[in-house]
Gaussian input, Z-matrix of N, CA and C with variables (Angstrom, degrees):
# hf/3-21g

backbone

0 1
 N
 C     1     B1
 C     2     B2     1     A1
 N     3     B3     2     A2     1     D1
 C     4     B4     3     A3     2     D2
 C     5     B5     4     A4     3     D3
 N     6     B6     5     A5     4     D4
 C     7     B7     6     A6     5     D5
 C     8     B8     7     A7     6     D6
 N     9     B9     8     A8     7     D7
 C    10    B10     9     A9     8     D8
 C    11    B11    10    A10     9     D9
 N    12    B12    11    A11    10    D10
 C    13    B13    12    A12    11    D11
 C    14    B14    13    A13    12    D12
 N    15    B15    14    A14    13    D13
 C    16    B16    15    A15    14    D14
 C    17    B17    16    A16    15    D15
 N    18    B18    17    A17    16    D16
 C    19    B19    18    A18    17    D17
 C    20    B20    19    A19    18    D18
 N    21    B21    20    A20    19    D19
 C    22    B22    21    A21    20    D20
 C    23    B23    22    A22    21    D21
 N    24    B24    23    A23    22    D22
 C    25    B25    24    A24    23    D23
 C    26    B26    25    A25    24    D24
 N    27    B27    26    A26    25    D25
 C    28    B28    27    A27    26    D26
 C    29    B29    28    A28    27    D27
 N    30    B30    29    A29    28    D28
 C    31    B31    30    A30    29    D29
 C    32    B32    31    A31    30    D30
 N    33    B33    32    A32    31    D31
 C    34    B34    33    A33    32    D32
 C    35    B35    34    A34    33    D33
 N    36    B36    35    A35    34    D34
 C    37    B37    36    A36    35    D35
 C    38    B38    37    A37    36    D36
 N    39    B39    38    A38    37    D37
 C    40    B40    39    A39    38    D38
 C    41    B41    40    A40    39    D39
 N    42    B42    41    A41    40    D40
 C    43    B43    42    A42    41    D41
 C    44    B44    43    A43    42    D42
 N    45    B45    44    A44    43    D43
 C    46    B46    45    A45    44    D44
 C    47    B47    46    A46    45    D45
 N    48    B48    47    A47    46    D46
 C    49    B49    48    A48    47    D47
 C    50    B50    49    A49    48    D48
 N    51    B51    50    A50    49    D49
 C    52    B52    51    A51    50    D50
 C    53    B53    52    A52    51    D51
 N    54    B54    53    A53    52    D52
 C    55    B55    54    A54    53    D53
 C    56    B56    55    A55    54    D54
 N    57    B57    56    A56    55    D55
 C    58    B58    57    A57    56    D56
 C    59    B59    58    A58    57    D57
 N    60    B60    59    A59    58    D58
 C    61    B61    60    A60    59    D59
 C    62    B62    61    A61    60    D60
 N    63    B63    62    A62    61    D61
 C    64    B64    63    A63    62    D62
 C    65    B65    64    A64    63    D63
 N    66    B66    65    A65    64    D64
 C    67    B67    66    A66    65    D65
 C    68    B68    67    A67    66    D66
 N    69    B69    68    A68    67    D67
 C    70    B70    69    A69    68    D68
 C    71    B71    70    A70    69    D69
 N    72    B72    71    A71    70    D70
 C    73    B73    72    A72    71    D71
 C    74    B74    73    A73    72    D72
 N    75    B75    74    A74    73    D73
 C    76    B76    75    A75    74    D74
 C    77    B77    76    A76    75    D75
 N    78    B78    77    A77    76    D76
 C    79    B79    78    A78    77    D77
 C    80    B80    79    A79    78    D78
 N    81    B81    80    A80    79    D79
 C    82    B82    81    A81    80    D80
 C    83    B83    82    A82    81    D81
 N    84    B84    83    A83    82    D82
 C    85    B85    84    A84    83    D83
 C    86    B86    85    A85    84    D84
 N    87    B87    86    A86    85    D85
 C    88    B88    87    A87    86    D86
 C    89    B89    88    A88    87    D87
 N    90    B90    89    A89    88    D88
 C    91    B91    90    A90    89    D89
 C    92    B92    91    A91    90    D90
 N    93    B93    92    A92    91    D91
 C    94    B94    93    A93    92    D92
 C    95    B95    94    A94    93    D93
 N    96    B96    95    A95    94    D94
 C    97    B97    96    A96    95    D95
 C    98    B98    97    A97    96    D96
 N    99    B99    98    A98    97    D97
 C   100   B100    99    A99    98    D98
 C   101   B101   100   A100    99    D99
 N   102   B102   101   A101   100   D100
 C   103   B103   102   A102   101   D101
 C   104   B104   103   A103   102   D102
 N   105   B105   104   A104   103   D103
 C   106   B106   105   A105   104   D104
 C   107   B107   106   A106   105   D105
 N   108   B108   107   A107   106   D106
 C   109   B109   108   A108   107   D107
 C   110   B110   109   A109   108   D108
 N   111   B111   110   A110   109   D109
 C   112   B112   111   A111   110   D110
 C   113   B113   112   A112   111   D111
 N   114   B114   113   A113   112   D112
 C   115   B115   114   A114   113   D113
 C   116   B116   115   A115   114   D114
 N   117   B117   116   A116   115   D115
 C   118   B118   117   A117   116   D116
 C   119   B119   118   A118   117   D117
 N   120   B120   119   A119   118   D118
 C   121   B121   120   A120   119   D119
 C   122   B122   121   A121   120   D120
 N   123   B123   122   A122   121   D121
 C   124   B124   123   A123   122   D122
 C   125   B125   124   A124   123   D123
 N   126   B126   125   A125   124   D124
 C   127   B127   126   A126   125   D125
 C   128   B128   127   A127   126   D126
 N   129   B129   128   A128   127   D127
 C   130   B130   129   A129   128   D128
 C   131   B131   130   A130   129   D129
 N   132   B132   131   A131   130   D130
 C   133   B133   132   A132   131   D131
 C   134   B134   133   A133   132   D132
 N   135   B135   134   A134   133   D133
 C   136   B136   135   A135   134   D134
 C   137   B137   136   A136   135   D135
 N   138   B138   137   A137   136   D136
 C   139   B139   138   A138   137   D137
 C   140   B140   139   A139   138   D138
 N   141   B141   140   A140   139   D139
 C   142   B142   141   A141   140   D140
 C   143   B143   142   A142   141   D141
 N   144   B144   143   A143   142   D142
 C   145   B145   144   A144   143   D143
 C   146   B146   145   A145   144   D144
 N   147   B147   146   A146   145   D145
 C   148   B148   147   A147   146   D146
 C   149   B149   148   A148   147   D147
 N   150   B150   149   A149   148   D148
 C   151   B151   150   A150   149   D149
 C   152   B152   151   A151   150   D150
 N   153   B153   152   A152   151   D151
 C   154   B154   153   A153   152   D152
 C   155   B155   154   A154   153   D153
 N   156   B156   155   A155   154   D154
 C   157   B157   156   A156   155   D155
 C   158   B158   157   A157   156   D156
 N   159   B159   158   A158   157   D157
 C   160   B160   159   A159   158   D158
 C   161   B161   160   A160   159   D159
 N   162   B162   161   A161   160   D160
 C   163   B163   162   A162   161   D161
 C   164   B164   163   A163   162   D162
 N   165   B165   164   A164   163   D163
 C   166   B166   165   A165   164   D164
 C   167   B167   166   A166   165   D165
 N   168   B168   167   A167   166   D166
 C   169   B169   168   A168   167   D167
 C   170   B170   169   A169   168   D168
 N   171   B171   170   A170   169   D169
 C   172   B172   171   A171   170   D170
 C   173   B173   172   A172   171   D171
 N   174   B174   173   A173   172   D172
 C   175   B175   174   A174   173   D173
 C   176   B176   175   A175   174   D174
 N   177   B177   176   A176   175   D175
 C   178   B178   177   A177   176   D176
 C   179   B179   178   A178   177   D177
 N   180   B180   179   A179   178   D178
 C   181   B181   180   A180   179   D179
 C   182   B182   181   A181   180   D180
 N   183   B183   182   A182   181   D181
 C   184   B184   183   A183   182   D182
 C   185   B185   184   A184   183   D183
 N   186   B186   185   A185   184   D184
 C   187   B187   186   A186   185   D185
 C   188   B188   187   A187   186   D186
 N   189   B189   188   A188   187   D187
 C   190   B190   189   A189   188   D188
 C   191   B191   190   A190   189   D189
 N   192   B192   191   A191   190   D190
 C   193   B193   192   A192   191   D191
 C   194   B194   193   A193   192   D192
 N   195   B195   194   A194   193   D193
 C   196   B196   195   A195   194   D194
 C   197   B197   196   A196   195   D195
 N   198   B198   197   A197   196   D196
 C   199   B199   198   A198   197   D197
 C   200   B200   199   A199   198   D198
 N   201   B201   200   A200   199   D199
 C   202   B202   201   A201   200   D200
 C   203   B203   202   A202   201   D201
 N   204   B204   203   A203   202   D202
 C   205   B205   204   A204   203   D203
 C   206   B206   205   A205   204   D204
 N   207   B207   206   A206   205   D205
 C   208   B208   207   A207   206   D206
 C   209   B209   208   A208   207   D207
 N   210   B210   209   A209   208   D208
 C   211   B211   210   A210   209   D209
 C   212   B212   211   A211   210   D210
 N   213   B213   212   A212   211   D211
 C   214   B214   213   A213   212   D212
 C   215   B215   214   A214   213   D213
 N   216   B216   215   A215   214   D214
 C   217   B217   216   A216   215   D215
 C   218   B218   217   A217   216   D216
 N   219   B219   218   A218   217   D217
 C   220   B220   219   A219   218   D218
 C   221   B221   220   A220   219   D219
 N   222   B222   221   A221   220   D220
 C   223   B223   222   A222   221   D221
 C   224   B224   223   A223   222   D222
 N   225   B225   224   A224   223   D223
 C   226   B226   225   A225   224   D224
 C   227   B227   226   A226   225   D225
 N   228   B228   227   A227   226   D226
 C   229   B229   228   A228   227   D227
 C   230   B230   229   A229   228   D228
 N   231   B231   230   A230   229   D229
 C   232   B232   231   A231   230   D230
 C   233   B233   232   A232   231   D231
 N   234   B234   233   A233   232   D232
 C   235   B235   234   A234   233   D233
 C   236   B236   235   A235   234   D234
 N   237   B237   236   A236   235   D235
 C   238   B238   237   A237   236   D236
 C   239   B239   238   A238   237   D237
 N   240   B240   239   A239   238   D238
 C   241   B241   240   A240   239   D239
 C   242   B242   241   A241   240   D240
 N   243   B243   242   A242   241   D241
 C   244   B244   243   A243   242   D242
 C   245   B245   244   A244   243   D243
 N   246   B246   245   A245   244   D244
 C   247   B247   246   A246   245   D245
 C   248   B248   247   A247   246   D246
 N   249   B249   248   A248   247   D247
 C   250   B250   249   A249   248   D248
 C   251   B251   250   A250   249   D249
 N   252   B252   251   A251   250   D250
 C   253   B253   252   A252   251   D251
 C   254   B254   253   A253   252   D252
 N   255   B255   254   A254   253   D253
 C   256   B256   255   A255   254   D254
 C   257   B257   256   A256   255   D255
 N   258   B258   257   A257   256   D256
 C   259   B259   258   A258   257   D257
 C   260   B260   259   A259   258   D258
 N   261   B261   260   A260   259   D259
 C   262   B262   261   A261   260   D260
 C   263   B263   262   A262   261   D261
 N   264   B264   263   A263   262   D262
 C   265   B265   264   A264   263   D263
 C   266   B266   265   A265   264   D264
 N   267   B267   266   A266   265   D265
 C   268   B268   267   A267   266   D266
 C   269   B269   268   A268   267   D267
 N   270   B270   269   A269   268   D268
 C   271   B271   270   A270   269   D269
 C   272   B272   271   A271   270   D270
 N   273   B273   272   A272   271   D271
 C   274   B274   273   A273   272   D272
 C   275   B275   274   A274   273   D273
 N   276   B276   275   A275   274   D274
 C   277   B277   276   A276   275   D275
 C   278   B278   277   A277   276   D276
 N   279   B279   278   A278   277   D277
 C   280   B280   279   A279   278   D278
 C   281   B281   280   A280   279   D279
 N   282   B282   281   A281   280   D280
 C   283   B283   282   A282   281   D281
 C   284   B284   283   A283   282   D282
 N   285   B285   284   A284   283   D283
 C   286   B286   285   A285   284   D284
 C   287   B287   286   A286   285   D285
 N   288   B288   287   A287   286   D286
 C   289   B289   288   A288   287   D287
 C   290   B290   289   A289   288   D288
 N   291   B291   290   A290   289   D289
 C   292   B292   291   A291   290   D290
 C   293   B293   292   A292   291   D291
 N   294   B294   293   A293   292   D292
 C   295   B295   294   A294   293   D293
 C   296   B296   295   A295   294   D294
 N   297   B297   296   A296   295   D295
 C   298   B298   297   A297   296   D296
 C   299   B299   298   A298   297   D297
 N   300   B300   299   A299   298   D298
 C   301   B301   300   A300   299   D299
 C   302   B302   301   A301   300   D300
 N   303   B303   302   A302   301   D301
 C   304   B304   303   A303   302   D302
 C   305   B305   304   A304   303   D303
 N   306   B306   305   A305   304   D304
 C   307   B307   306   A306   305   D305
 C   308   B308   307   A307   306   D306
 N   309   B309   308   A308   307   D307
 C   310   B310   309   A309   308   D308
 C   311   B311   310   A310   309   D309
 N   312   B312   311   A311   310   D310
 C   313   B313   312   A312   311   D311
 C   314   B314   313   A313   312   D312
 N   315   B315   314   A314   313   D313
 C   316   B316   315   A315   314   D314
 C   317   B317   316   A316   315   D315

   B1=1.4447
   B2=1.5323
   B3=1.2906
   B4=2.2423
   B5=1.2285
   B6=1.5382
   B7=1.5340
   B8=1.4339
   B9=2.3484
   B10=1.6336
   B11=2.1274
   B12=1.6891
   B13=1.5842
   B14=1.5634
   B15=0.9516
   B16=1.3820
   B17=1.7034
   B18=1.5561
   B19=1.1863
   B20=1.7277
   B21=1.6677
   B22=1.4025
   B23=1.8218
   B24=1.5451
   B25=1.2680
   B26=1.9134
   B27=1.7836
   B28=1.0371
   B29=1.8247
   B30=1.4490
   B31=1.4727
   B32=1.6276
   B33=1.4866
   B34=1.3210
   B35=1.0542
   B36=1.6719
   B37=2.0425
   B38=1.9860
   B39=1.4010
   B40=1.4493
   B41=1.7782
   B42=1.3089
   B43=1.5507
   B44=1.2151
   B45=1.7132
   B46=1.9204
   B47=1.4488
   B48=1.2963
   B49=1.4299
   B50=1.6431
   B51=0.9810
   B52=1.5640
   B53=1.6940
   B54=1.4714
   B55=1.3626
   B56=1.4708
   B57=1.4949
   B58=1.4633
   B59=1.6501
   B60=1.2678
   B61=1.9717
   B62=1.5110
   B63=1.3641
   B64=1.7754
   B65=1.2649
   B66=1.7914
   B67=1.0900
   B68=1.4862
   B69=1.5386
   B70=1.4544
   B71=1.7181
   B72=0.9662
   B73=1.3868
   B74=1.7826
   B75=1.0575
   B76=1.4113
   B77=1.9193
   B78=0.7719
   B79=1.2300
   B80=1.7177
   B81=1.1878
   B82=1.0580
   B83=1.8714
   B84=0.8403
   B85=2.0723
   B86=2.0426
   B87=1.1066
   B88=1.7210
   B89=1.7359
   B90=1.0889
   B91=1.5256
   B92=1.9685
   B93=1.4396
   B94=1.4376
   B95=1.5152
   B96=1.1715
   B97=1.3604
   B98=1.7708
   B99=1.1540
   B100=2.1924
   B101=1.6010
   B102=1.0784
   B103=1.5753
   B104=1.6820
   B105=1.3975
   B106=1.7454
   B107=1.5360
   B108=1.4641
   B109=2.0600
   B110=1.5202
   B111=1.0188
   B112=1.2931
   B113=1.6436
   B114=0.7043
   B115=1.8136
   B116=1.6732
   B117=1.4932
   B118=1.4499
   B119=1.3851
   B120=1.6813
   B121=1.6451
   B122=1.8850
   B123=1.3181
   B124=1.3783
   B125=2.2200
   B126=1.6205
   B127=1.6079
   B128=1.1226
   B129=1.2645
   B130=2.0025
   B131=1.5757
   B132=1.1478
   B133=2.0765
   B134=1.4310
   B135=1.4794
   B136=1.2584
   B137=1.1810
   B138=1.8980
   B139=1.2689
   B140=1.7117
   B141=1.5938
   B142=1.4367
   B143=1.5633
   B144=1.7241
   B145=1.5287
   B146=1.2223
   B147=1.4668
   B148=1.5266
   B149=1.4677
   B150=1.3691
   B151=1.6218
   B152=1.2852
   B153=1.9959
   B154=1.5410
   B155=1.5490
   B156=1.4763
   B157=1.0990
   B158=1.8961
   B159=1.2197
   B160=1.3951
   B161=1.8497
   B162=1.4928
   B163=1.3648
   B164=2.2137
   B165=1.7406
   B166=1.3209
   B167=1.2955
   B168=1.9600
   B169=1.1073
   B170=1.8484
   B171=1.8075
   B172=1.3923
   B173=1.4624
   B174=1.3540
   B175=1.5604
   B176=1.8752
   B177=1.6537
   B178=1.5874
   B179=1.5443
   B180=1.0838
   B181=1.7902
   B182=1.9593
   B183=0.9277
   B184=1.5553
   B185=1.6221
   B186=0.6872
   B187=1.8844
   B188=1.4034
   B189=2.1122
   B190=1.6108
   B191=1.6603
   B192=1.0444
   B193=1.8064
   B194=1.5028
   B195=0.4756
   B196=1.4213
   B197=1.4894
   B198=0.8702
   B199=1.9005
   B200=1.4669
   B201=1.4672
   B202=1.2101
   B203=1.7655
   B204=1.7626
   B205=1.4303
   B206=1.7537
   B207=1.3320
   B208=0.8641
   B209=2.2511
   B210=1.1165
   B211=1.7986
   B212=1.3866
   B213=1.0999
   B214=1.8990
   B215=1.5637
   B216=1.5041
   B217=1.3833
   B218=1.8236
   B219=1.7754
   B220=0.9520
   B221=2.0272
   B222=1.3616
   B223=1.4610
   B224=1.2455
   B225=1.1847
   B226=1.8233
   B227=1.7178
   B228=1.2682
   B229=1.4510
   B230=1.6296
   B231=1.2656
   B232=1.4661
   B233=1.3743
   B234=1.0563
   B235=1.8355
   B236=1.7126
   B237=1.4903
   B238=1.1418
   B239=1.9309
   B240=2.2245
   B241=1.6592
   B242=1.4256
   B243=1.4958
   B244=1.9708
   B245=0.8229
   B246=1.1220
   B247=1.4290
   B248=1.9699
   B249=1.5439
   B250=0.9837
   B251=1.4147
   B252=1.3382
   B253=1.7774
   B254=0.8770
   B255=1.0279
   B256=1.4813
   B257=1.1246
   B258=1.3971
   B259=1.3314
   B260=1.4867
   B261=1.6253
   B262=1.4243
   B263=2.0905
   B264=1.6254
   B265=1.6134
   B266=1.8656
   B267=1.2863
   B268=1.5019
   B269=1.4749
   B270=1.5499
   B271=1.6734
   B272=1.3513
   B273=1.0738
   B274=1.2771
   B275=1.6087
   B276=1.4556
   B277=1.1859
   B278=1.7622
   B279=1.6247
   B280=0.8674
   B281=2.0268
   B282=0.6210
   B283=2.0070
   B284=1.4685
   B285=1.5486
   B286=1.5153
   B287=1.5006
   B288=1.5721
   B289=1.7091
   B290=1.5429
   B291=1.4231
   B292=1.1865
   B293=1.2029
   B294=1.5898
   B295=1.5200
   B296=1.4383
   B297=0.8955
   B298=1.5167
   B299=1.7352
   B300=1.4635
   B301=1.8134
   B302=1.4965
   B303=1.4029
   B304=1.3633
   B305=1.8104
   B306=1.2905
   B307=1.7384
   B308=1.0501
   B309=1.5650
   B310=1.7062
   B311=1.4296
   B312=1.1038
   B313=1.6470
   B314=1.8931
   B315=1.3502
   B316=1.3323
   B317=1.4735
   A1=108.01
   A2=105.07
   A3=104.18
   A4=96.02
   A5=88.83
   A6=116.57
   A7=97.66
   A8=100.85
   A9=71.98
   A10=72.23
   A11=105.06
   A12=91.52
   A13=133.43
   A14=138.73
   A15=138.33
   A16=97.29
   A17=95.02
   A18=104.94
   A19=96.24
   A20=115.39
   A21=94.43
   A22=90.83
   A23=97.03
   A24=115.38
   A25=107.03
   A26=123.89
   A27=85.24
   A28=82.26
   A29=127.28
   A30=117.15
   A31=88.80
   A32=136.75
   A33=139.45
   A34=118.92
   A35=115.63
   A36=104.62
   A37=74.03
   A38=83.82
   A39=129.01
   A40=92.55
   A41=115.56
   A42=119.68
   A43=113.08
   A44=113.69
   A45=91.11
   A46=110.25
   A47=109.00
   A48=127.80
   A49=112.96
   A50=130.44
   A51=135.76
   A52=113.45
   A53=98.60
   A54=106.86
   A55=96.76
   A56=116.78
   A57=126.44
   A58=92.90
   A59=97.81
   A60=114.85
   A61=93.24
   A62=72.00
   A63=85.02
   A64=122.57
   A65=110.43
   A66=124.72
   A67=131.54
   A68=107.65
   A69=111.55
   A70=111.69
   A71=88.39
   A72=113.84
   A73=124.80
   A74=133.03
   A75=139.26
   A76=123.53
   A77=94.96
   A78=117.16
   A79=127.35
   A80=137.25
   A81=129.93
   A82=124.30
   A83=97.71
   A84=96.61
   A85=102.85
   A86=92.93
   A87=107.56
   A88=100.58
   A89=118.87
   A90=138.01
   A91=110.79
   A92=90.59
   A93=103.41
   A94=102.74
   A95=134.34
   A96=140.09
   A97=109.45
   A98=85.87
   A99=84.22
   A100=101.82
   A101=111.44
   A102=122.02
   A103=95.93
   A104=117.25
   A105=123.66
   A106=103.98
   A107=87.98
   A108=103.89
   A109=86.60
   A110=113.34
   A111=154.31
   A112=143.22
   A113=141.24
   A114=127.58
   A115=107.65
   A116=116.98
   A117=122.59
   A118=101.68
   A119=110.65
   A120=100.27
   A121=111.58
   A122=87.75
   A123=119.84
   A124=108.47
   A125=103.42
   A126=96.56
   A127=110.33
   A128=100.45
   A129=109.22
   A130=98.13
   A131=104.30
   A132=91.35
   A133=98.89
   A134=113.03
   A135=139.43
   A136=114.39
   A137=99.93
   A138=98.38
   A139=141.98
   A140=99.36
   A141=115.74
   A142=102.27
   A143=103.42
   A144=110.01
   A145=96.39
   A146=117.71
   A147=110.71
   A148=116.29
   A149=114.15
   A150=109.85
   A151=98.71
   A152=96.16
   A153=91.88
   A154=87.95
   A155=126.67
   A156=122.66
   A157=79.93
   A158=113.65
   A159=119.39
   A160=107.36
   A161=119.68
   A162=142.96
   A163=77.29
   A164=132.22
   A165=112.02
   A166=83.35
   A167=108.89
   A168=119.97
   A169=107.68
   A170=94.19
   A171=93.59
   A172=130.92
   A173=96.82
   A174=127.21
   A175=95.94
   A176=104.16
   A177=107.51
   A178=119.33
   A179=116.03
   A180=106.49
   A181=96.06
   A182=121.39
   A183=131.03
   A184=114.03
   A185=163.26
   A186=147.45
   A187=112.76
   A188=89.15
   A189=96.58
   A190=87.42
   A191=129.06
   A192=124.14
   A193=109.71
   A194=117.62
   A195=131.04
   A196=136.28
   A197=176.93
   A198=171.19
   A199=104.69
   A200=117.58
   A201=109.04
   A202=100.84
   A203=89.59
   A204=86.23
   A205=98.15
   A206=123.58
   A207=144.18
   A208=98.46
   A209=93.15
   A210=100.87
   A211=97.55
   A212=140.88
   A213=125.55
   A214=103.01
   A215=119.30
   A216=109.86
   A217=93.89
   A218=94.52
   A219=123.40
   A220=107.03
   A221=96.50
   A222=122.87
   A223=105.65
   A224=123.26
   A225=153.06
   A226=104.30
   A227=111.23
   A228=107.37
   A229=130.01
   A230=113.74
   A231=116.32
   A232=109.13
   A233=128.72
   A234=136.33
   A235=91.50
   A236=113.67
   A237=103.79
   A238=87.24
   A239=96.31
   A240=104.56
   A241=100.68
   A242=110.39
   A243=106.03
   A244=145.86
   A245=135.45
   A246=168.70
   A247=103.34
   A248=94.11
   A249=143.91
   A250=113.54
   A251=118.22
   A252=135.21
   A253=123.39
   A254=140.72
   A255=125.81
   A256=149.68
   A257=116.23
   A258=126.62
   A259=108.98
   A260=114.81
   A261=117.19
   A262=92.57
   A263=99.02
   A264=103.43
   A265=91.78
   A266=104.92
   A267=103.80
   A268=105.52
   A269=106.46
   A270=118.79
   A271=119.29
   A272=119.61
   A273=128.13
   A274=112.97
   A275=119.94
   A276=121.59
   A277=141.63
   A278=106.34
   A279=129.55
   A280=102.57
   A281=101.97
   A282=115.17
   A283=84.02
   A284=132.06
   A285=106.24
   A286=84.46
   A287=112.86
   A288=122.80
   A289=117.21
   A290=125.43
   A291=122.54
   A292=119.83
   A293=103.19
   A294=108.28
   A295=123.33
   A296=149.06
   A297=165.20
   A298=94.79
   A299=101.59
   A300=99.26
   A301=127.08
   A302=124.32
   A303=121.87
   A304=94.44
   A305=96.09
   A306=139.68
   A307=88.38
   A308=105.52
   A309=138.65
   A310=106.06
   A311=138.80
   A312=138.80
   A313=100.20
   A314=109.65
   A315=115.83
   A316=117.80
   D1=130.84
   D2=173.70
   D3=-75.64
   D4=139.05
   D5=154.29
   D6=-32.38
   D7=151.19
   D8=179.97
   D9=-148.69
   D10=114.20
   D11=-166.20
   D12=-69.78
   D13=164.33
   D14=-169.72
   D15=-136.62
   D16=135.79
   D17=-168.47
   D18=-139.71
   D19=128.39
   D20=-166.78
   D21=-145.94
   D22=130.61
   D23=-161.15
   D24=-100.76
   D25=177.80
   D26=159.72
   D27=-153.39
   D28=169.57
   D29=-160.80
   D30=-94.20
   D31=19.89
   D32=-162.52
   D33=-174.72
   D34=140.94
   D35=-157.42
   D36=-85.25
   D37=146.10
   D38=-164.78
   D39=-123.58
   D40=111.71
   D41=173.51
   D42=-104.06
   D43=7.23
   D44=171.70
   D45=-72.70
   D46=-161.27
   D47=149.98
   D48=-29.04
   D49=123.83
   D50=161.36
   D51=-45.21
   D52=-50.10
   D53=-168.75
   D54=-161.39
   D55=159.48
   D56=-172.92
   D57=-157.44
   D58=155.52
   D59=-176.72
   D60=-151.36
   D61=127.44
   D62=170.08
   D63=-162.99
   D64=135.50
   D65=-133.92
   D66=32.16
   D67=82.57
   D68=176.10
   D69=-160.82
   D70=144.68
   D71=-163.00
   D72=-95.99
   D73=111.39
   D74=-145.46
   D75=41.99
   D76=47.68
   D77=155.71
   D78=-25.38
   D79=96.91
   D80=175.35
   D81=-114.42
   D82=140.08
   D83=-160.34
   D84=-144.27
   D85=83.61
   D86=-179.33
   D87=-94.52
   D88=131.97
   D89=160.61
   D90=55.37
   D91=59.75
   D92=-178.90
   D93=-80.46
   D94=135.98
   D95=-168.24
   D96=-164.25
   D97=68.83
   D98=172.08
   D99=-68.49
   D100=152.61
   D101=-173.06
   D102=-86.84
   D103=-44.80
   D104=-175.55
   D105=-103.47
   D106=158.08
   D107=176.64
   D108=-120.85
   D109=-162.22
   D110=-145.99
   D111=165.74
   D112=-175.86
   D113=173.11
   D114=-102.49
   D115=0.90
   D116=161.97
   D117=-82.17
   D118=145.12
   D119=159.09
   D120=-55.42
   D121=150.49
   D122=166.79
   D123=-45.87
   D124=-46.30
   D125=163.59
   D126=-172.05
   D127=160.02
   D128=-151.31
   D129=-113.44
   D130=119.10
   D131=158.76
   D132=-122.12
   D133=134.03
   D134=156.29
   D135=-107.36
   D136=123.60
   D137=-177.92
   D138=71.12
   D139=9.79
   D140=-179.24
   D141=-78.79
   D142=153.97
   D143=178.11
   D144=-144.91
   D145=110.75
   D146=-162.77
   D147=95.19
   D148=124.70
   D149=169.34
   D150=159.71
   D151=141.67
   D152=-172.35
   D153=-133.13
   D154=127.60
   D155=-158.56
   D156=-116.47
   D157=140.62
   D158=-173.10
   D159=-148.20
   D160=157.81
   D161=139.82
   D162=67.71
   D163=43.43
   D164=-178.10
   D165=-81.50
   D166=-161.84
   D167=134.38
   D168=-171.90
   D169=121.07
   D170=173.40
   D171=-84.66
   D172=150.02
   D173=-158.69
   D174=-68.21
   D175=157.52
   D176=171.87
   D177=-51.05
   D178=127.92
   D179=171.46
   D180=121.99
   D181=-47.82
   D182=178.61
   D183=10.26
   D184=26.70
   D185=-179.97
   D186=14.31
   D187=-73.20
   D188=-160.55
   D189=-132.26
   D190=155.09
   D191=148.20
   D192=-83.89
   D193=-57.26
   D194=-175.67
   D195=-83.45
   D196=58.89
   D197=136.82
   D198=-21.23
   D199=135.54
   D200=151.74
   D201=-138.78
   D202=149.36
   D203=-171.23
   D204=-138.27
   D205=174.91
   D206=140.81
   D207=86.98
   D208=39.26
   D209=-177.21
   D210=91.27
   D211=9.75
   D212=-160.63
   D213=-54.64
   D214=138.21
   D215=-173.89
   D216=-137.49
   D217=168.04
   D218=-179.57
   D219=25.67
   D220=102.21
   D221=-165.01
   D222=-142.81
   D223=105.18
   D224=-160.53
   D225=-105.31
   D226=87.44
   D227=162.48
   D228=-94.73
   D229=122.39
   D230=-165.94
   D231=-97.75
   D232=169.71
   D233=149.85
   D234=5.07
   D235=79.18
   D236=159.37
   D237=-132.18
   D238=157.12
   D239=-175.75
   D240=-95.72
   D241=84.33
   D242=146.34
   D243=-57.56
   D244=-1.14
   D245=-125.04
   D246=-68.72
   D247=-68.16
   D248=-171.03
   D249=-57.93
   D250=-64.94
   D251=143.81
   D252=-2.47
   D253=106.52
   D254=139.96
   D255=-47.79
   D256=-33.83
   D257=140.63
   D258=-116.50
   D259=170.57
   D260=-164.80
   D261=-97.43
   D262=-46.81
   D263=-167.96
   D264=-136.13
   D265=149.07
   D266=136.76
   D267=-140.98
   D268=174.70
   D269=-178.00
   D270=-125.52
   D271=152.67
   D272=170.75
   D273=-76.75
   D274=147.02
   D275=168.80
   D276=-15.34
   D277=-35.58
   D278=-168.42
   D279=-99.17
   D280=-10.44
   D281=-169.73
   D282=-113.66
   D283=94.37
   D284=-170.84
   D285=-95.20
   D286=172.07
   D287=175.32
   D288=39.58
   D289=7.77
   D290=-176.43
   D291=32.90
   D292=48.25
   D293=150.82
   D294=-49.24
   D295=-40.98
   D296=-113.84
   D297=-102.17
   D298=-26.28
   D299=175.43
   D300=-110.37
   D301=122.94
   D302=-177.07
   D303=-121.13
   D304=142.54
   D305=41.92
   D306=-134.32
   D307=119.98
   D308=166.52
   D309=-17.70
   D310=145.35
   D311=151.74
   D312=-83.15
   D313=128.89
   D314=178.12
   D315=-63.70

């Protein structure tokens, strides 16, 4: 099946989460780009197993890009622009050290 893109607008800056997944399993997320931040991360996975988040890039203002909650494992970030971020990931209690994402920042 083709990729098929989703593009999701809103008529008002909107400060939750951009986007959230939960419970799902191989996960793929190419050229994520919200135009607004907020003091929520930019996107939440709960409960992901599998996922290769690639080519994002967060907008000025950022907190977190990333959350992972609820065990989310093995989470592959590629050529994505953090730049901007303030932080790249944080985790919830249960995700300890955010192992769950490679390739490590040194």
């Amino acid at each position: 099946m083709p990729d098929t893109p989703v593009v999701v607008c809103t008529d008002k800056p909107d400060y939750r989460p951009a986007l959230t997944c939960d419970d799902v399993q191989d996960l793929r997320l190419d050229a994520f780009q919200p135009r607004t931040a907020g003091e929520e991360p930019l996107l939440v996975l709960h409960n992901v197993h599998g996922a290769l988040i690639r080519g994002c890039v967060a907008p000025s203002g950022t907190t977190a890009f990333l959350r992972l909650q609820a065990k989310s494992s093995a989470i592959a970030m590629v050529a994505n622009d953090l730049r901007k971020a303030r932080k790249r990931m944080e985790c919830d209690l249960v995700t300890p050290d955010c192992d769950a994402v490679s390739p490590k920042r040194p």
